[in-house]
C-alpha positions as CSV (number, residue, x, y, z in Angstrom):
1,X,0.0,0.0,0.0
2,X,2.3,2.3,0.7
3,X,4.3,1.9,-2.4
4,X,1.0,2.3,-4.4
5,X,1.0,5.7,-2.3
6,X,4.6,6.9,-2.9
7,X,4.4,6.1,-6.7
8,X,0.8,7.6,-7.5
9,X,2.1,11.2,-10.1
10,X,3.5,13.9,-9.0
11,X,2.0,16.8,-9.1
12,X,4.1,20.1,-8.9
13,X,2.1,21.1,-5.3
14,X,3.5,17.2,-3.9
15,X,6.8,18.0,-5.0
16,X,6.7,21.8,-3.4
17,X,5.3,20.6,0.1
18,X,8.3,18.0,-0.1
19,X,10.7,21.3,-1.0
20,X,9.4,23.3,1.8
21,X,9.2,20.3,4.4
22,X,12.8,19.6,3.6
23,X,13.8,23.0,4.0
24,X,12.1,23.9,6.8
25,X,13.9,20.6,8.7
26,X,16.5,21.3,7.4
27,X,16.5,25.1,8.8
28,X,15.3,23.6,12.3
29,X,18.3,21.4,12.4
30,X,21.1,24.3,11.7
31,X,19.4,26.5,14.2
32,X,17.4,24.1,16.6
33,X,14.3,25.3,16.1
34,X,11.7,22.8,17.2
35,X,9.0,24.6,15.9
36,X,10.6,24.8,11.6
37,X,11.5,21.2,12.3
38,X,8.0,20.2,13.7
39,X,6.2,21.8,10.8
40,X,8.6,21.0,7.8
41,X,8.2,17.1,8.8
42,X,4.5,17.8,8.8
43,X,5.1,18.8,5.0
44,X,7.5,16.4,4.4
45,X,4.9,13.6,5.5
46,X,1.8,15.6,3.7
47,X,3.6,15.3,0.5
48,X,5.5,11.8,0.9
49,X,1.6,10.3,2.0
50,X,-0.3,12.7,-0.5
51,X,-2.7,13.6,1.8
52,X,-4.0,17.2,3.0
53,X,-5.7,19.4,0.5
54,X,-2.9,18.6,-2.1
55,X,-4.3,15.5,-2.3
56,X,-7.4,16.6,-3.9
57,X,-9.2,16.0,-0.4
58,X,-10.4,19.3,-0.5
59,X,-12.4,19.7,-3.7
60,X,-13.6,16.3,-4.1
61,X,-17.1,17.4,-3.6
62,X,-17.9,14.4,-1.3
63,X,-19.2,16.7,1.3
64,X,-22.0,18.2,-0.1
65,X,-25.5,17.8,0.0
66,X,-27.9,17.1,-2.4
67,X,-31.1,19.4,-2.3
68,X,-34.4,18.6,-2.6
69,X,-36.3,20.5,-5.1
70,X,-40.1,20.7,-4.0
């Protein structure tokens, strides 16, 4: 499963969030910032698992609901 995950396409927005994540751990690590390092393995994760709104979670349309016309 989780290789099915990690090889779905990537989109430019996955391979951002990875950018960012990586950078912002990275930034954490040279100036032991907890809070850069908390948040870019938050993106790093988002964008390795494809999930959050960049996984098209977001406008999927599953939440709405239908109307009934009287």
């Amino acid at each position: 499963m989780i290789k099915t995950i990690l090889y779905t396409p990537w989109t430019i927005m996955r391979w951002l969030r990875l950018a960012v994540g990586f950078y912002l751990v990275f930034i954490g690590l040279m100036n032991s910032d907890l809070l850069a390092g908390g948040i870019g393995t938050l993106f790093t994760f988002l964008a390795l698992f494809n999930q959050g709104c960049g996984g098209g979670n977001c406008a999927s349309g599953n939440c709405e609901v239908p109307r009934n016309k009287k």
